[in-house]
N, C-alpha and C positions, 0 to 999 in steps of 0.2 A: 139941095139942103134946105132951102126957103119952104118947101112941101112938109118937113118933117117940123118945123116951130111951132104949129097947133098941135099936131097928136102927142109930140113929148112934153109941151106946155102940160096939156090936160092928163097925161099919166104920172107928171111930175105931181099935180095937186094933186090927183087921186090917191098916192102914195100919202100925202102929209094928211088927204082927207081921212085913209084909213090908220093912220098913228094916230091921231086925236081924236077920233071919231068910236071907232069900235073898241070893246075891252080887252081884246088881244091886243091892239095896238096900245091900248094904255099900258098895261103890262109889260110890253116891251120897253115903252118909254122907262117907266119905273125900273125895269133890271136894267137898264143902261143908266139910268140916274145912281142905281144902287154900286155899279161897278165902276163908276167912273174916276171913284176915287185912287179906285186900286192902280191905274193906269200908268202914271209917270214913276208908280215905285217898279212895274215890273219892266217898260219901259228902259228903265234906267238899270236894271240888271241885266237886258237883251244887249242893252248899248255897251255894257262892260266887257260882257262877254266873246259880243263881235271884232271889238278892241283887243282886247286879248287874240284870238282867233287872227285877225292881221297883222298883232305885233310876229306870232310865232310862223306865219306865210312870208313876213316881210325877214326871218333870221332865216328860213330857209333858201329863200334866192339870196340872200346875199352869203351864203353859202356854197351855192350855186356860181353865181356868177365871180366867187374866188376861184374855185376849181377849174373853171374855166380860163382863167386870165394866168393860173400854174402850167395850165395845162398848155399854152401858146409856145 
C-alpha cells in the first residue's frame, strides 16, 4: 500500500490541478457552484420519499408476519 502514496498523491493534485487550471475545469466548478443550491431541496424530497417507501415495506411485513403468527 506504502508503493501507491506517490502515484495517488500526484493524481489526486493533478485532478484539482485540472479543476482550477483549465476552462473545462473552471466550468465544472461553476455548474456545480451553480447547482449546489438546488441540492438539500431535492435531497429532502429523495429523503421523503424513501421514508415513505419504508413506512409502506414496514405495513407490509407486519402484515406478513400477522398471517403468520394466525397461521400457527
Amino acid at each position: 500500500m506504502r508503493k501507491l502514496y506517490v502515484p495517488l498523491t500526484l493524481l489526486g493534485l493533478g485532478g484539482i490541478g485540472w479543476l482550477f487550471l483549465t476552462e473545462r475545469g473552471r466550468e465544472a466548478l461553476r455548474w456545480i457552484g451553480e447547482k449546489l443550491p438546488l441540492g438539500p431541496g431535492r435531497l429532502l424530497e429523495w429523503n421523503e420519499a424513501a421514508q415513505r417507501e419504508l413506512d409502506r415495506i414496514q405495513i407490509a411485513l407486519n402484515r406478513v408476519a400477522e398471517a403468520l403468527e394466525a397461521a400457527r
